[in-house]
C-alpha positions in Angstrom: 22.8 -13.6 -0.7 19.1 -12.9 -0.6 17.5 -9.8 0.5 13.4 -9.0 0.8 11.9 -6.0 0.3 8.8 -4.7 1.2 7.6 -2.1 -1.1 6.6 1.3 -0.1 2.8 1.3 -0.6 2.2 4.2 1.5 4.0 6.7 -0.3 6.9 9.5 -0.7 8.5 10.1 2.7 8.3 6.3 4.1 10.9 4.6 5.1 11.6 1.1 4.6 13.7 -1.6 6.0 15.3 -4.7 3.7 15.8 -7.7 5.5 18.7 -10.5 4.3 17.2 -13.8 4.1 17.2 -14.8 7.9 14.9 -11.8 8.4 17.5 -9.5 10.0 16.8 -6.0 9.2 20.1 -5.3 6.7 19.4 -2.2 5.0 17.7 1.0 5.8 16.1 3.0 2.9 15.1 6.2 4.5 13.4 8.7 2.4 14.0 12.5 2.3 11.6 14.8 1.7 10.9 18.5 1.0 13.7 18.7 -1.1 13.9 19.9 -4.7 14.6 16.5 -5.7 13.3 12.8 -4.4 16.5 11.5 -2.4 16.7 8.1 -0.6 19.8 7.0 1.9 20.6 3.8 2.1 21.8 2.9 5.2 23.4 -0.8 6.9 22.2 -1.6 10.3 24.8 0.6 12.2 23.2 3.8 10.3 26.0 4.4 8.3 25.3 6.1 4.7 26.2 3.4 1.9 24.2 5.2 -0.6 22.6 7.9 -1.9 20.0 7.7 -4.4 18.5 11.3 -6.2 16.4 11.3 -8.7 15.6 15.0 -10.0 11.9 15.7 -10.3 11.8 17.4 -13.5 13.8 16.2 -16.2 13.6 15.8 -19.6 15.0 11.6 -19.9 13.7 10.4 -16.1 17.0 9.0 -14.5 18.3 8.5 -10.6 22.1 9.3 -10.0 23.7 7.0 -7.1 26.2 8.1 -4.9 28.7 6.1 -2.4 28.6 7.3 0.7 31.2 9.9 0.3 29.0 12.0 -2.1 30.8 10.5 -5.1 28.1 9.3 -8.2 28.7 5.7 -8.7 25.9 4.8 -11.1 23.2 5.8 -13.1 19.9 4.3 -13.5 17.9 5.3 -17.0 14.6 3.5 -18.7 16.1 2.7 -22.6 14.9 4.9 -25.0 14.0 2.5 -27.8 12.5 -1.0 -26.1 9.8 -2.1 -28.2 9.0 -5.2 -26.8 9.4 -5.0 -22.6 10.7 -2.5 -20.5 14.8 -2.6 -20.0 16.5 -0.2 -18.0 20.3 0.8 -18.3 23.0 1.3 -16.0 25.8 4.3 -16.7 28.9 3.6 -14.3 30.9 6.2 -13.2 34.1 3.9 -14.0 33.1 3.3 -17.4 31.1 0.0 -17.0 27.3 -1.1 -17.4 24.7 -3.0 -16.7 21.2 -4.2 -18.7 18.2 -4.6 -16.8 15.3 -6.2 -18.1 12.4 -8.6 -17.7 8.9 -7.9 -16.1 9.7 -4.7 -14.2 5.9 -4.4 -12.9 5.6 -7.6 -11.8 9.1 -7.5 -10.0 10.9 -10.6 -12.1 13.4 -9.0 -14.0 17.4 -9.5 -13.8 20.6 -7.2 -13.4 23.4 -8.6 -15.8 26.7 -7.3 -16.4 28.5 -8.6 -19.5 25.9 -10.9 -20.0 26.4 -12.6 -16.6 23.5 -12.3 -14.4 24.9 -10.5 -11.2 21.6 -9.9 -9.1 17.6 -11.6 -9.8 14.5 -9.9 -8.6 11.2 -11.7 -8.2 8.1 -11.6 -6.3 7.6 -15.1 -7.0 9.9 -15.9 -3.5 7.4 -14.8 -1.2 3.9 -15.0 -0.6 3.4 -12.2 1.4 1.7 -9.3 -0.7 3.9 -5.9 -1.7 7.2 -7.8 -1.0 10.0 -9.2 -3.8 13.1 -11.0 -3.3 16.8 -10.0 -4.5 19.4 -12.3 -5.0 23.0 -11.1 -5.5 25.8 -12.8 -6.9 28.1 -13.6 -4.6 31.3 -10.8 -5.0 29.1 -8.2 -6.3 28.2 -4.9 -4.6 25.7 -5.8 -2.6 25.0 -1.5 -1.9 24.9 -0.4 -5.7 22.6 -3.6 -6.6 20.2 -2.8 -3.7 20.2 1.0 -4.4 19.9 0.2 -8.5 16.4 -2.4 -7.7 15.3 0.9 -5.1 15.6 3.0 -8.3 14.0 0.3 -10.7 11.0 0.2 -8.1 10.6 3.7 -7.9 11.1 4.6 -11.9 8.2 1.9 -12.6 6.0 2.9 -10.0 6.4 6.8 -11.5 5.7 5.3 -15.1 2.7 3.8 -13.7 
């Protein structure tokens, strides 16, 4: 499945929909703010809470935790210490598991693998339209956690910037 997403150019507290690939608004990000830390919801179409994305504003390694939408941290999402030559970012499941990002993370072309299969691509190169990038998602992945791990990708890179 495909999903676009328009990213936030206005700044902290916007919220933003992502659309599947027939343009139907599928996913809610909806930014909360005056909090200690940065947290996003992710919510489908009905409003319901599929994730939870928190990223605390001073830390020593920068790093968003994911939570299901029972409270429960699923994921998360850290730049790799040692990368000398492009950015890569690192996935820390809460059942054990991982998963390597990397590519051009400022230009939005960069893919999500796990085990060395590619489970979700993200590029800018699907759409002409300004400030928006595509992500396509293997088919029997978690369509939530792959969303909410590209939201925390966007926003680490955009901090870094």
């Amino acid at each position: 499945m495909k999903y676009q997403v328009r990213e936030r150019i206005f700044g902290i507290g916007d919220d933003y929909w992502i659309e599947d690939e027939h343009g139907e608004k599928a996913y809610l990000v909806d930014a909360k703010v005056l909090r200690i830390r940065e947290t996003f919801e992710l919510k489908d179409q009905s409003g319901h809470v599929v994730a939870v994305i928190r990223h605390k504003v001073l830390s020593v390694r920068d790093a968003m935790k994911i939570e299901n939408g029972h409270g429960d941290v699923v994921a998360t999402v850290r730049k790799k210490l040692f990368t000398p030559f492009r950015d890569k970012y690192h996935v820390e499941l809460h059942d054990g598991g991982e998963l390597e990002i990397h590519g051009n993370l400022i230009d939005k072309d960069y893919k999500i693998e796990s085990h060395g299969d590619r489970i979700a691509e993200i590029s800018r190169k699907w759409f002409r339209i300004r400030d928006t990038y595509g992500v396509r998602i293997a088919d029997g992945a978690d369509t939530a956690l792959l969303l909410a791990v590209a939201v925390c990708v966007d926003h680490l890179v955009r901090e870094d910037d």
